[in-house]
BASEFI-132235 format. One line per 8 residues: for each residue x, z, y negated of N, C-alpha, C, O, CB. Coordinates in steps of 0.05 Angstrom, whole numbers, plus 32768, in hexadecimal, padded with zeros to 4 digits. Glycine has a CB too. Example, Ala and Ser with C-alpha at 12.3 -4.5 7.8 and 13.67 -1.06 7.14 Angstrom:
<rs>
8108/809C/8072/80F6/809C/805A/8108/809C/8042/811D/80A9/8042/80E2/80B5/8059 ~ 8101/808E/802D/8111/808F/8015/8102/809D/7FFF/810C/80A1/7FE9/811A/8072/800C
</rs>
This chain:
<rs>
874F/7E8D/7CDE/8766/7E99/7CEC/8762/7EB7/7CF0/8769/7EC4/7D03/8780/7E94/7CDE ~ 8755/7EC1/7CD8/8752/7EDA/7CE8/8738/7EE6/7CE5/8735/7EFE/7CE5/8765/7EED/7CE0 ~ 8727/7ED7/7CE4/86FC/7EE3/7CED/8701/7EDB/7D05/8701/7EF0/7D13/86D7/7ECE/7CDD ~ 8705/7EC6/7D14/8701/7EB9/7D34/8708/7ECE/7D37/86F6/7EDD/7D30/870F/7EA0/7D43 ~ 8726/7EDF/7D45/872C/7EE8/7D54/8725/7F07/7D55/872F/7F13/7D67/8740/7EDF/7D55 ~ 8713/7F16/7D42/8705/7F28/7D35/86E5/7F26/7D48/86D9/7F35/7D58/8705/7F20/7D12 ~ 86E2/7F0E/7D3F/86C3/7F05/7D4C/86BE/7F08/7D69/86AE/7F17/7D74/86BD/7EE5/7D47 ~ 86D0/7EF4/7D75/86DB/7EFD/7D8D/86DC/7F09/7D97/86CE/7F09/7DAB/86E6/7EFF/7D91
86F4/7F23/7D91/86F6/7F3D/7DA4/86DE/7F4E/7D99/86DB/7F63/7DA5/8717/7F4F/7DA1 ~ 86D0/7F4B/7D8A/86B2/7F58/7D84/86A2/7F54/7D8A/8695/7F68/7D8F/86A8/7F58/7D73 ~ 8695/7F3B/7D90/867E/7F3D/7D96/867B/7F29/7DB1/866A/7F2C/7DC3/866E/7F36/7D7E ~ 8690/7F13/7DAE/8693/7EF9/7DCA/8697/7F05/7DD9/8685/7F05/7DEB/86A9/7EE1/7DCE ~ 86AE/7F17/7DDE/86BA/7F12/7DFA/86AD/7F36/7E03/86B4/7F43/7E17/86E7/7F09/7DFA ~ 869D/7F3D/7DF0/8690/7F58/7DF5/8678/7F4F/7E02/8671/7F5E/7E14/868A/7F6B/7DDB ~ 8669/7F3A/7DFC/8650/7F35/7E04/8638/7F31/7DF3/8623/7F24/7DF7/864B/7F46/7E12 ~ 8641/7F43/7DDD/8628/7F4E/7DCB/861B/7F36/7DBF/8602/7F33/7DBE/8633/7F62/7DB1
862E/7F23/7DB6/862A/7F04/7DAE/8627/7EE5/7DC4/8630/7ED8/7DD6/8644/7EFF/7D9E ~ 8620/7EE6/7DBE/862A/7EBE/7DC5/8630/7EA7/7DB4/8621/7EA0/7DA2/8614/7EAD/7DD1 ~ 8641/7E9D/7DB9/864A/7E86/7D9F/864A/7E68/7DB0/8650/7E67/7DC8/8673/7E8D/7D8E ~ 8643/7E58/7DA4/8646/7E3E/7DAD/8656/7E39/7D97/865A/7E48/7D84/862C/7E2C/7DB1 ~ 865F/7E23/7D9A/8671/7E12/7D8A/8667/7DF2/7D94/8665/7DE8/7DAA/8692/7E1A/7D91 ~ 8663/7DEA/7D7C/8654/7DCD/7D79/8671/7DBE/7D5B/867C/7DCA/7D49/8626/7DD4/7D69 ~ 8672/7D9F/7D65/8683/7D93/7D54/866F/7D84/7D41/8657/7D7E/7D42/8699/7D81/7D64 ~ 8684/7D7F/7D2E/8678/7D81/7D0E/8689/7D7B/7D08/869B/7D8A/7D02/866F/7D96/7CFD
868D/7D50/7D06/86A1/7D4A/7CFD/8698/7D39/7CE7/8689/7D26/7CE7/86B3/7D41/7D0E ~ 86A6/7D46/7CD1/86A1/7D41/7CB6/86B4/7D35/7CAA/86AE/7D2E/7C93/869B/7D56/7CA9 ~ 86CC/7D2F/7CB0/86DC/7D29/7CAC/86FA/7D11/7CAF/8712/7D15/7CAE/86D9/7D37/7CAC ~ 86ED/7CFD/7CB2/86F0/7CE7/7CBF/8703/7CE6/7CDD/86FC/7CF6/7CEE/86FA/7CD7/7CAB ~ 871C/7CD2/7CE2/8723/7CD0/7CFD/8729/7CE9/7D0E/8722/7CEF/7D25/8738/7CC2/7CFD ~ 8740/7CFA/7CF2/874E/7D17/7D02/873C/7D21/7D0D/8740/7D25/7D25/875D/7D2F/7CF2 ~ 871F/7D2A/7D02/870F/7D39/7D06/8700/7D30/7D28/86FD/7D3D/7D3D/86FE/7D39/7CEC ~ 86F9/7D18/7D22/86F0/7D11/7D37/86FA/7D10/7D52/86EB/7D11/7D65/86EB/7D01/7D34
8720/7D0E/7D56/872D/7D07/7D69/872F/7D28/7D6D/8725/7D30/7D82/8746/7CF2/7D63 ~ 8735/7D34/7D63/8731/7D4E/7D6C/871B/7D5E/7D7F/871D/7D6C/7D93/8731/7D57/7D58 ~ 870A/7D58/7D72/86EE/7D61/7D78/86EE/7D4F/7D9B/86E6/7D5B/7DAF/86D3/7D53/7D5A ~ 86F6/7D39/7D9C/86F8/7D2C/7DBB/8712/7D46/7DC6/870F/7D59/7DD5/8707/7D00/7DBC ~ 8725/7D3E/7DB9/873A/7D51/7DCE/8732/7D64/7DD4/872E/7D68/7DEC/8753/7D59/7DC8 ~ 872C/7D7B/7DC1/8718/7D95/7DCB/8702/7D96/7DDE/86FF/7DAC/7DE8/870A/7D9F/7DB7 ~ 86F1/7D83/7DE6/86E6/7D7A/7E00/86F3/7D76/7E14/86ED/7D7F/7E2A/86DB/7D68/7E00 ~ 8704/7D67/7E0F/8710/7D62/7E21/871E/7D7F/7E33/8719/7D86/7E4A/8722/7D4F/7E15
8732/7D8F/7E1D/873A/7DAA/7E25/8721/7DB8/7E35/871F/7DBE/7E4D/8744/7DBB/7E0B ~ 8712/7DBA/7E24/86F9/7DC7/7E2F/86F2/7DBD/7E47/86EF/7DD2/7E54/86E2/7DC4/7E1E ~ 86EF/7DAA/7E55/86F1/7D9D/7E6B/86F8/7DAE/7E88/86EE/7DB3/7E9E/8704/7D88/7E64 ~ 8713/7DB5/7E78/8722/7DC1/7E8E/8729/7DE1/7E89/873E/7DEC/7E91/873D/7DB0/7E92 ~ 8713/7DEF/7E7B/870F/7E0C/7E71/8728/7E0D/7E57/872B/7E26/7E57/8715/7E26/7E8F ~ 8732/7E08/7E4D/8745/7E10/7E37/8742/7DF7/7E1D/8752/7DE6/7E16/8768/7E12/7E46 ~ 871E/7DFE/7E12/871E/7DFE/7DFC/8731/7E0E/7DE8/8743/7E07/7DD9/8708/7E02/7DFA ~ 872A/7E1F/7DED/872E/7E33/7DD8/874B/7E37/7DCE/8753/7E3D/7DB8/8723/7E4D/7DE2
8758/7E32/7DE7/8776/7E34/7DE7/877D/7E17/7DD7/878D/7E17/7DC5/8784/7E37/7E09 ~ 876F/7DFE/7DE1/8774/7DF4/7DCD/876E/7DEE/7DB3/8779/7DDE/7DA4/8776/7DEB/7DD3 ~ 875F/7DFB/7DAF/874C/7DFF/7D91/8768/7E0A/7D80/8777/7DFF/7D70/872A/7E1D/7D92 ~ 8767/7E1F/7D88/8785/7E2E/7D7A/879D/7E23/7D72/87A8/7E25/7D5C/8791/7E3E/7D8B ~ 87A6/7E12/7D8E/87BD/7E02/7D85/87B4/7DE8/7D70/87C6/7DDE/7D64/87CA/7DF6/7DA2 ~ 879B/7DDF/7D6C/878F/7DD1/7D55/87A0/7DD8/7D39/87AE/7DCC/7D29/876D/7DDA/7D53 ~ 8793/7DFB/7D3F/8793/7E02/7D1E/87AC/7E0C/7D1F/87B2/7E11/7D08/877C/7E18/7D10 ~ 87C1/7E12/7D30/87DD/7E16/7D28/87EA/7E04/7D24/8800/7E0A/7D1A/87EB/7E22/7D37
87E7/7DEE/7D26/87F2/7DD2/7D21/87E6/7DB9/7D0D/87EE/7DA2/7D09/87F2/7DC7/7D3A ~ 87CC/7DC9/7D01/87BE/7DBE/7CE8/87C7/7DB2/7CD5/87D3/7DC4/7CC9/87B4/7DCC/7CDD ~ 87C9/7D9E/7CC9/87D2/7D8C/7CBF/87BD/7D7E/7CA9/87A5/7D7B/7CAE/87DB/7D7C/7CD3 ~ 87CA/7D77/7C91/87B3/7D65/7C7B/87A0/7D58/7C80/87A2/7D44/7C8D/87BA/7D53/7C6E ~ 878C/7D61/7C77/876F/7D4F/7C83/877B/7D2C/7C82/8789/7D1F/7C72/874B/7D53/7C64 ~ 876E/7D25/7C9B/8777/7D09/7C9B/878E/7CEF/7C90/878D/7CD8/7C87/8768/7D04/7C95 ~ 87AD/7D0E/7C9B/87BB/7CFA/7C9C/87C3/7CF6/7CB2/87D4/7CE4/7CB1/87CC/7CF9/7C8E ~ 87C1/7CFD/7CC4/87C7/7CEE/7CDF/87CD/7CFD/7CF8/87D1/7CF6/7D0F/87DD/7CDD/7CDC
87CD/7D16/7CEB/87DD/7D29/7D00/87CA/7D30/7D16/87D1/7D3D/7D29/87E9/7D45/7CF1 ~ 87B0/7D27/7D13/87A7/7D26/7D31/87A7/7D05/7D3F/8796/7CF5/7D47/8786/7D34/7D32 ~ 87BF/7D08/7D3E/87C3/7CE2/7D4A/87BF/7CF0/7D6F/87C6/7D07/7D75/87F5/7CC8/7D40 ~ 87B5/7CE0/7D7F/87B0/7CD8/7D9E/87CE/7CE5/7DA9/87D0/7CF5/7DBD/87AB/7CB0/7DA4 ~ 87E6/7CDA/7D96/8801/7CE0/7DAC/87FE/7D08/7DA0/880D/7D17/7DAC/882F/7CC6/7D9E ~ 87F1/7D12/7D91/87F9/7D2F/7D81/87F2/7D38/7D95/8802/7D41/7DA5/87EE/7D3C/7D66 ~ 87CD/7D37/7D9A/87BD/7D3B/7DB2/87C0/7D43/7DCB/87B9/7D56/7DD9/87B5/7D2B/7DB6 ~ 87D3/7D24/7DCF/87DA/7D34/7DEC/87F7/7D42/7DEC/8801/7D52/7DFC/87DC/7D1D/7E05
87FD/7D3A/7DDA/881F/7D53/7DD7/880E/7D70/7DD7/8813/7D82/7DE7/883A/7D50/7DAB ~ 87FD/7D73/7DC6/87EF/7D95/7DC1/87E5/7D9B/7DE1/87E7/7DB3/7DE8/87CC/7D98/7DA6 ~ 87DF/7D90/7DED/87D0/7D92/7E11/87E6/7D9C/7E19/87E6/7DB2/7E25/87C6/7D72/7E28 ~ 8800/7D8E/7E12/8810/7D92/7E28/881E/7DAA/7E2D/882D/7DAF/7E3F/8821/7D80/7E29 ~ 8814/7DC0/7E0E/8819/7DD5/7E0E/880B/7DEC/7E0E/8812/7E01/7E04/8825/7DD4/7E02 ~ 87ED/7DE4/7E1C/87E3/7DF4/7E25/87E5/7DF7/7E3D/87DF/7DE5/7E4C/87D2/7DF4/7E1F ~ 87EF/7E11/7E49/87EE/7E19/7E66/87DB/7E13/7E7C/87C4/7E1C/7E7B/87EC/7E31/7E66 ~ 87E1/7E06/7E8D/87C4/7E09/7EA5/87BA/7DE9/7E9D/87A9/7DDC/7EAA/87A3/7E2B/7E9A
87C3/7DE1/7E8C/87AD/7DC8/7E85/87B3/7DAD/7E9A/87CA/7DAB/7EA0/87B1/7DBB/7E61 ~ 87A5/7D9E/7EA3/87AD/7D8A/7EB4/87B0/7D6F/7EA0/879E/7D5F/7E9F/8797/7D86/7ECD ~ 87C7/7D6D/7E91/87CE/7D51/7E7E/87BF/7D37/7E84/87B0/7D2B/7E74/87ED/7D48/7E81 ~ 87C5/7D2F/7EA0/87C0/7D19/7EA7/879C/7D15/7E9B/8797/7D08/7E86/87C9/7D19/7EC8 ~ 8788/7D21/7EAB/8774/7D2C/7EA8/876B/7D2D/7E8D/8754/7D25/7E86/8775/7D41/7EB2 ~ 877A/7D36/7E7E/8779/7D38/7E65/877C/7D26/7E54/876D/7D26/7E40/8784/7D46/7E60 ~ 8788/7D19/7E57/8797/7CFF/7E42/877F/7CE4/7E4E/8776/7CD3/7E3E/87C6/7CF5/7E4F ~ 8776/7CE4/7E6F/8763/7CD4/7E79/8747/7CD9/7E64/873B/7CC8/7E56/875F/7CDC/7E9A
8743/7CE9/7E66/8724/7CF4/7E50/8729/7CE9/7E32/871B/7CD9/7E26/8721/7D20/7E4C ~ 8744/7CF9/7E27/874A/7CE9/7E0B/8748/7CD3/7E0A/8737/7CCA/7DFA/875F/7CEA/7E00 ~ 8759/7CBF/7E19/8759/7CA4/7E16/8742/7C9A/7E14/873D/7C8A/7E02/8767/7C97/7E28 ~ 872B/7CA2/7E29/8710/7C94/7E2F/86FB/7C9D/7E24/86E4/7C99/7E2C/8709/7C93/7E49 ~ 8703/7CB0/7E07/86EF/7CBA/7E06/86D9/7CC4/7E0D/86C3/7CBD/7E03/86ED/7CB6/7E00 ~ 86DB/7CDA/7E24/86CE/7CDB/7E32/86AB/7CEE/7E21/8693/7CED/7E26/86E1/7CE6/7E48 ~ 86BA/7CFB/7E10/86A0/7D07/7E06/8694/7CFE/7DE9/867F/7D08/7DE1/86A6/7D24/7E04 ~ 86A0/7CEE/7DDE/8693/7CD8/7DC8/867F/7CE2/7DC6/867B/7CF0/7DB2/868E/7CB9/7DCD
866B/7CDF/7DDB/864E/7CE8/7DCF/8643/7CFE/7DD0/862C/7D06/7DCB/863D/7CDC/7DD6 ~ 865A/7D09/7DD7/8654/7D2E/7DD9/8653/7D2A/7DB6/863E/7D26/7DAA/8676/7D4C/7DEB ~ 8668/7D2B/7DAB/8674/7D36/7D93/8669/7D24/7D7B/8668/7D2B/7D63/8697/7D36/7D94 ~ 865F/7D0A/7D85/8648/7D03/7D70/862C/7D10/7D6E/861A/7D10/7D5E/8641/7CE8/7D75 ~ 8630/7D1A/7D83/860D/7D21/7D8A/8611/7D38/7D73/8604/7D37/7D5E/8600/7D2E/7DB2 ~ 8622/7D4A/7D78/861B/7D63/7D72/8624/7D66/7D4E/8623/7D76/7D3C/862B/7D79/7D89 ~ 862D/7D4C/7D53/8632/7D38/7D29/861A/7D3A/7D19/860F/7D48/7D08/8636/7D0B/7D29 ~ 8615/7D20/7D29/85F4/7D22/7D2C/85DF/7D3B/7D1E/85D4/7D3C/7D08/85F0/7D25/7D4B
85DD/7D4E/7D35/85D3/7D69/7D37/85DA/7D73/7D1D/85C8/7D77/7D0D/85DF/7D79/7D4E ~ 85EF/7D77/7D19/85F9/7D87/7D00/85F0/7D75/7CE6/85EC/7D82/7CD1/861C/7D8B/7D01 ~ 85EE/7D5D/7CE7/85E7/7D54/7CCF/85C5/7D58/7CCD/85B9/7D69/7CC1/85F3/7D36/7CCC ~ 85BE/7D46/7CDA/85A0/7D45/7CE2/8590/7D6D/7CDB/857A/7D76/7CD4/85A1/7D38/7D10 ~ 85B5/7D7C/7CE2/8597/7D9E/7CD5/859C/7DA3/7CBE/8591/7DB7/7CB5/8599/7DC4/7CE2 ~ 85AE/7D91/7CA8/85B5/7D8B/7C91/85CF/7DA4/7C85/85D0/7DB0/7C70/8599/7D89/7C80 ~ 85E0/7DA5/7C9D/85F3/7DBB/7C9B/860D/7DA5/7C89/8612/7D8D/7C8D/85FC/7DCB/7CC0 ~ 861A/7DB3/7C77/8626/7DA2/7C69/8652/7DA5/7C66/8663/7D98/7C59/8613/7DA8/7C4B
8653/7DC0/7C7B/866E/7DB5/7C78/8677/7DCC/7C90/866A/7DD8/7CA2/867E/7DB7/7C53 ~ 868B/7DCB/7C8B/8694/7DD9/7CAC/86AF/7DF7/7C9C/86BE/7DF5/7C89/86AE/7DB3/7CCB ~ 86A9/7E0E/7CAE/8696/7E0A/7CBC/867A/7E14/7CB8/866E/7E1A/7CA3/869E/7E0F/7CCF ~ 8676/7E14/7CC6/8650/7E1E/7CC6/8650/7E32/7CD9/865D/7E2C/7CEC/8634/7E04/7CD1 ~ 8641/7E4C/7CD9/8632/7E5A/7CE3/8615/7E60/7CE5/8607/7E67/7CD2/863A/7E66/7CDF ~ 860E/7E5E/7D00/85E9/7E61/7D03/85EC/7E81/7D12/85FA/7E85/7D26/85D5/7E43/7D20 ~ 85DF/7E93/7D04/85D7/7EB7/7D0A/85BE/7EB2/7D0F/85AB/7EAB/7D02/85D8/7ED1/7CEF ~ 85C2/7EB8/7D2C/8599/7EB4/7D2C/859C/7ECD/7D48/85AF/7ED8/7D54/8583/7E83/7D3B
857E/7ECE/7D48/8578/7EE0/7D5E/8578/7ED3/7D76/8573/7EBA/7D76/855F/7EEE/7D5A ~ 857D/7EE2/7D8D/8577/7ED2/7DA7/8560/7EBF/7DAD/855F/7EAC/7DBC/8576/7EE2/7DBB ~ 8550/7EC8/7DA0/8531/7EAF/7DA1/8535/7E94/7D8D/8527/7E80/7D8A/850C/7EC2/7D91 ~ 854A/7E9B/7D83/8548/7E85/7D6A/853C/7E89/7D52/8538/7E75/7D43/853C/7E6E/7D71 ~ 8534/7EA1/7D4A/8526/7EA3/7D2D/853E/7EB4/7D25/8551/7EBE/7D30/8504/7EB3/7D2A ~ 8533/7EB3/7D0D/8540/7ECB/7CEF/8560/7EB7/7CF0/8577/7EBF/7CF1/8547/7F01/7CFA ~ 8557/7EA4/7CF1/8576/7E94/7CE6/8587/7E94/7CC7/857E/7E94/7CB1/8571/7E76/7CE9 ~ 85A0/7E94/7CD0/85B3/7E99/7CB1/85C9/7E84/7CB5/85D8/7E84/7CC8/85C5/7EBE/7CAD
85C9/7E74/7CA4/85D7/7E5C/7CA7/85F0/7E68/7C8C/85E9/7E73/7C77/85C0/7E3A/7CA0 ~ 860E/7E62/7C96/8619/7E6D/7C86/8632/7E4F/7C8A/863E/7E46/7C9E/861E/7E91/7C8D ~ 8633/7E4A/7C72/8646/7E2E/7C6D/8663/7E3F/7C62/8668/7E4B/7C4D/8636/7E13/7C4E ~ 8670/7E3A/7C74/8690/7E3B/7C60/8697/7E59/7C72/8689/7E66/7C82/868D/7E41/7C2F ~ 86B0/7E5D/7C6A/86C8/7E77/7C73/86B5/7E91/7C69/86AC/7E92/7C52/86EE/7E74/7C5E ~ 86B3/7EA2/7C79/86AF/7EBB/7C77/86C4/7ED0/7C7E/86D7/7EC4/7C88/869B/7EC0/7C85 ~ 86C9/7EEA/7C7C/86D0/7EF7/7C7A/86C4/7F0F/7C92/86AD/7F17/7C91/86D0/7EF7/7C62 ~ 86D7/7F17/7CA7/86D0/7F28/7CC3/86AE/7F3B/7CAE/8696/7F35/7CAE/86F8/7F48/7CD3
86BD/7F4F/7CA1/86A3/7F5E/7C93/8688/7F57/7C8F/8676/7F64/7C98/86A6/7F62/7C7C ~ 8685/7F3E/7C80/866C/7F32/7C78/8661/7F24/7C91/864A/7F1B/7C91/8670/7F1E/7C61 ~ 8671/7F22/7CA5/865D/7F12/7CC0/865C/7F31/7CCF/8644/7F38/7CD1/8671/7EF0/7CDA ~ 8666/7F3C/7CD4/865F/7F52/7CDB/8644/7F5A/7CD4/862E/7F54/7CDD/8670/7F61/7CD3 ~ 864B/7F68/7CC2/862C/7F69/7CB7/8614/7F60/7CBD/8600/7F6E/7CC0/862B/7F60/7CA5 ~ 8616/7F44/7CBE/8600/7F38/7CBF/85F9/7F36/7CE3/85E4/7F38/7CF0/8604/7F1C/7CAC ~ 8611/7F33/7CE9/8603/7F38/7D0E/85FB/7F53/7D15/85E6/7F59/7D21/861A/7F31/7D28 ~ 8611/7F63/7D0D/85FF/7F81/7D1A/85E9/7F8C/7D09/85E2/7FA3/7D0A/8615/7F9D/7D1C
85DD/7F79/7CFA/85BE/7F7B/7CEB/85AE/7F6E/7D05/859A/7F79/7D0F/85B9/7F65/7CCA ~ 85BB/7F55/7D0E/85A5/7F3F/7D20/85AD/7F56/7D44/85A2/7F59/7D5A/85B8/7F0A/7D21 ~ 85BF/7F5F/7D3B/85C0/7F6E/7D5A/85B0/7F8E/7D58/85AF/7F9D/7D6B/85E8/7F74/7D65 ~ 85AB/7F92/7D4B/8597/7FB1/7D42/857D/7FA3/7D3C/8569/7FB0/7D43/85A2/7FC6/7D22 ~ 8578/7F8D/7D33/855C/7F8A/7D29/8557/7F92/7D13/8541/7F8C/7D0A/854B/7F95/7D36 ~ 8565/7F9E/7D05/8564/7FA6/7CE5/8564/7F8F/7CD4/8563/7F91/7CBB/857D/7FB9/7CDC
</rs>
């Protein structure tokens, strides 16, 4: 709640960075049904917006609160979003194998819990794999090392 939006106006939406975001569901149904709806949002440009409403409405690992009817109630309060469109993709899972794949991926590089961060240089070397919550300071650090070359 508060490194993202630090990270962000620092280095994302400055340029200096690039972030992908890959799903990493570790955590049985909630995790997974999520990880579809966020495609889905993403679909229609407002990941992110719904990423947020995710974590303001976060609820006990796997009790239910990401049920299909939550899903599309959270859509319906993101601005700009086309529901219909939206709820069509959820139902049909439309990206299933997006969000296994990148399951997959995450297991297969033996990353072990979420979330995960990869610090690498634009070529892909001098990688720093960092498991678990950090703190704005300590990632700092370590990128404007990979952005100087130091």
């Amino acid at each position: 709640k508060q490194t993202e939006p630090l990270l962000n106006s620092t280095y994302f939406q400055t340029g200096k960075v690039n972030f992908v975001f890959k799903d990493f569901v570790t955590h049985g149904g909630d995790s997974f049904n999520a990880a579809l709806a966020s495609q889905c949002a993403n679909e229609q440009g407002k990941f992110w917006n719904y990423y947020h409403k995710l974590y303001l409405n976060q609820g006990e690992e796997n009790s239910g609160w990401v049920s299909v009817e939550n899903l599309k109630k959270f859509a319906t309060q993101i601005p700009g979003i086309d529901k219909q469109k939206f709820n069509s993709c959820l139902d049909n899972q439309k990206y299933k194998s997006l969000v296994e794949s990148d399951t997959q991926f995450a297991f297969g590089s033996g990353y072990q819990g979420t979330p995960t961060l990869i610090i690498q240089n634009s070529d892909g070397t001098n990688k720093e794999i960092l498991v678990g919550a950090y703190p704005f300071p300590a990632l700092q650090v370590i990128i404007d090392k990979k952005l100087t070359g130091s």
